[in-house]
C-alpha positions as CSV (number, residue, x, y, z in Angstrom):
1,X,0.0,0.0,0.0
2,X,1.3,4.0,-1.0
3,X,1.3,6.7,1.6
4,X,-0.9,9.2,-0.4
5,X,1.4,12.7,-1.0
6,X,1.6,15.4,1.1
7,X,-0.6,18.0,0.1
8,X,0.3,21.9,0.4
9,X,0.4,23.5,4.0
10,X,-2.9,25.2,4.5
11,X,-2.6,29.4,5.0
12,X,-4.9,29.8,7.6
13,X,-3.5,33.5,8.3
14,X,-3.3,35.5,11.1
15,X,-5.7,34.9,13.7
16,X,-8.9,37.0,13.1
17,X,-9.7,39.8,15.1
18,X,-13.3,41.3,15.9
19,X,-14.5,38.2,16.4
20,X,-17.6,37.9,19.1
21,X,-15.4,36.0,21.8
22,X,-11.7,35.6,22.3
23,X,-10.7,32.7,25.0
24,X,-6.4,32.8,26.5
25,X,-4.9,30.1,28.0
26,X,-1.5,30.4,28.5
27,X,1.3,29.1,30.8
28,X,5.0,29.7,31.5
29,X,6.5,26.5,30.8
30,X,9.8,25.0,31.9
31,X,11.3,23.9,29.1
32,X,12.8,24.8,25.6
33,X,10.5,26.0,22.5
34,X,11.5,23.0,20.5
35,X,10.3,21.2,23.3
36,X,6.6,22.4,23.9
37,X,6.4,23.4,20.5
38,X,7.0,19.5,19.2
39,X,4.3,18.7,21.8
40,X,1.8,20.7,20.5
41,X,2.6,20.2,16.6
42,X,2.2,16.5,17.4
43,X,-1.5,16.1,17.8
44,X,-1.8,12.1,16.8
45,X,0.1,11.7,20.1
46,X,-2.0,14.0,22.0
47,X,-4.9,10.9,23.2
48,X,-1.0,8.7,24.4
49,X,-0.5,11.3,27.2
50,X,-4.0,13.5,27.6
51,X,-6.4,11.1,29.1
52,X,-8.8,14.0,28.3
53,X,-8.4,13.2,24.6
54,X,-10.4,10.5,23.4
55,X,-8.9,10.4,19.5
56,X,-6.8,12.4,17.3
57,X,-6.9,11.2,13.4
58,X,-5.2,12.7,10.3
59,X,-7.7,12.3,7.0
60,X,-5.3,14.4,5.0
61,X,-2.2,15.2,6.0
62,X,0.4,18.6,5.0
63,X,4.1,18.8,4.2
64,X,4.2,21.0,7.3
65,X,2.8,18.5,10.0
66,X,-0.3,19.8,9.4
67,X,-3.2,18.4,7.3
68,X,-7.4,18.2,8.0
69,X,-7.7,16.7,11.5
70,X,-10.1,14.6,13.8
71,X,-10.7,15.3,17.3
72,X,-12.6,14.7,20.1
73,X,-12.2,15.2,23.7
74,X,-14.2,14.7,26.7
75,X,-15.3,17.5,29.1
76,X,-15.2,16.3,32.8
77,X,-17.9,17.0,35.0
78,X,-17.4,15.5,38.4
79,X,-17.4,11.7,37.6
80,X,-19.3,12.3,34.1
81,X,-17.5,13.0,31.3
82,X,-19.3,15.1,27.8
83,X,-17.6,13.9,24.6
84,X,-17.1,17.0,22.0
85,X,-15.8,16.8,18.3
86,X,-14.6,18.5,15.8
87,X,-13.2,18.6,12.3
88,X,-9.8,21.1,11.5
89,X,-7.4,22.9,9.1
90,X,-4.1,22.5,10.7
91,X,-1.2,25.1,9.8
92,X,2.0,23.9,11.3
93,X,4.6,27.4,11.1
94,X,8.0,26.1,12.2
95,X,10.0,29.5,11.6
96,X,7.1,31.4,14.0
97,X,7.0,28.6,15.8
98,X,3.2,28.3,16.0
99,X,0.1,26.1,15.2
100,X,-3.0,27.4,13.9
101,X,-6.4,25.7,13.5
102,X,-9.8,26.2,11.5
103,X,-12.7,24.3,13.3
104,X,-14.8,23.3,9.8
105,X,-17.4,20.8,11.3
106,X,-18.7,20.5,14.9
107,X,-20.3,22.5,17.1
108,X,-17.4,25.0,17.2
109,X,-17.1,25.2,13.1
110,X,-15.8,28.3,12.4
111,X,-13.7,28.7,15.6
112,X,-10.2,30.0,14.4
113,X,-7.2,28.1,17.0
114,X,-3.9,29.9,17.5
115,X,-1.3,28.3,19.6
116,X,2.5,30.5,20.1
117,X,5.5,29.8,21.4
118,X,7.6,32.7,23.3
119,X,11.4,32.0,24.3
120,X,10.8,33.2,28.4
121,X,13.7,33.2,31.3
122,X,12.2,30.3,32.8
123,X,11.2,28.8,29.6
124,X,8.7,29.2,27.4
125,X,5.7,31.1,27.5
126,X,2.8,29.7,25.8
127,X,-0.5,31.2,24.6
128,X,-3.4,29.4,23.2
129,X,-6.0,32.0,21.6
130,X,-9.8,30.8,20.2
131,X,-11.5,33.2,18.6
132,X,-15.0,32.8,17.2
133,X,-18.7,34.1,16.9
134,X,-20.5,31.3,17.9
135,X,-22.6,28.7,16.4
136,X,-24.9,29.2,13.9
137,X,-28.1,29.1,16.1
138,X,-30.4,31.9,15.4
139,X,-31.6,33.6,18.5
140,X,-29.2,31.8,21.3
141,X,-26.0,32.3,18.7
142,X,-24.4,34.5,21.5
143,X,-25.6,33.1,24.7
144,X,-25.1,29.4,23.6
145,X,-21.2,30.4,22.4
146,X,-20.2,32.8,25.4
147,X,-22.1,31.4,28.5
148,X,-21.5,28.0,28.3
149,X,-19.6,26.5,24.8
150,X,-16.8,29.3,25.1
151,X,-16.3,29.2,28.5
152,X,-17.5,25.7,29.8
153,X,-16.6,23.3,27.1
154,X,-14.1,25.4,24.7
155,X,-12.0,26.6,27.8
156,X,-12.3,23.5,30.2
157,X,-10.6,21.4,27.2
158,X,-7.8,23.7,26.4
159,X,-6.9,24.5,30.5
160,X,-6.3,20.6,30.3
161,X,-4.8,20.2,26.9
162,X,-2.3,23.4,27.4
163,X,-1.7,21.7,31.8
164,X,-1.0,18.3,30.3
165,X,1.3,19.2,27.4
166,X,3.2,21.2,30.0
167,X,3.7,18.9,32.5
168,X,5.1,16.5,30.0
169,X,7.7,19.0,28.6
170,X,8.8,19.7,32.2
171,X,9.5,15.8,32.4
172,X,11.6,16.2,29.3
173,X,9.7,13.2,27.7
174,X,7.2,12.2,25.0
């Protein structure tokens, strides 16, 4: 069987501005760029040291790391867990160094995903920005996307996601 070719890195752009809600995340992180950056770019390994993360697939993957990607995580509540999903654009930028994601099915579609990587004293700083304006739902667009998927589901993944990526940086192993 033939691996299919690489297909051209997506140009997602810079992340949008204006946009109805903006979620940060961010940490200072206690080991090199390459390090947490690597992490992050390598979301196929994310469900191997997330528990959080149910799956991450590739359908299509870029000659940057990137590709159209598969994921779903669950959202704890107490001793219940909510599965999500969602459907992405990955840009991989290895000279910023940063990844950038396009939500284009789920819930979230239309969420733009912005993850940077700041040398730091101690470090690395890392931000993770979403920006979006909320599903498609006429009438509870705004309260749906700022009082509960934003904040609730959006957030509650991503505190975990950016935590767990970090604490296995620290330990200096994948």
């Amino acid at each position: 069987m033939t691996t299919p070719p690489l297909r051209a890195p997506f140009d997602l752009g810079p992340l949008p501005v204006g946009k109805l809600q903006l979620l940060l995340d961010e940490s200072i992180v206690a080991a090199p760029v390459e390090r947490i950056f690597a992490l992050a770019a390598e979301v196929e390994h994310w469900p191997a040291v997330l528990p959080h993360y149910r799956f991450v697939r590739y359908r299509s993957r870029n000659s940057d790391g990137g590709g159209v990607v598969e994921m779903s995580a669950n959202r704890p509540f107490g001793p219940l867990a909510w599965p999500t999903w969602w459907l992405s654009h990955m840009q991989v930028d290895h000279q910023t160094p940063s990844v950038r994601f396009r939500h284009i099915e789920g819930v979230t579609t239309g969420m733009d995903v912005e993850w940077t990587f700041t040398p730091h004293p101690r470090g690395t700083h890392v931000r993770l920005f979403h920006v979006w304006d909320g599903p498609d739902w006429p009438f509870i667009r705004v309260p749906a996307a700022t009082l509960v998927i934003g904040p609730i589901f959006v957030h509650g993944i991503a505190q975990r996601t950016l935590a767990g990526l970090k604490a296995v940086a620290e330990r200096g192993t994948s």
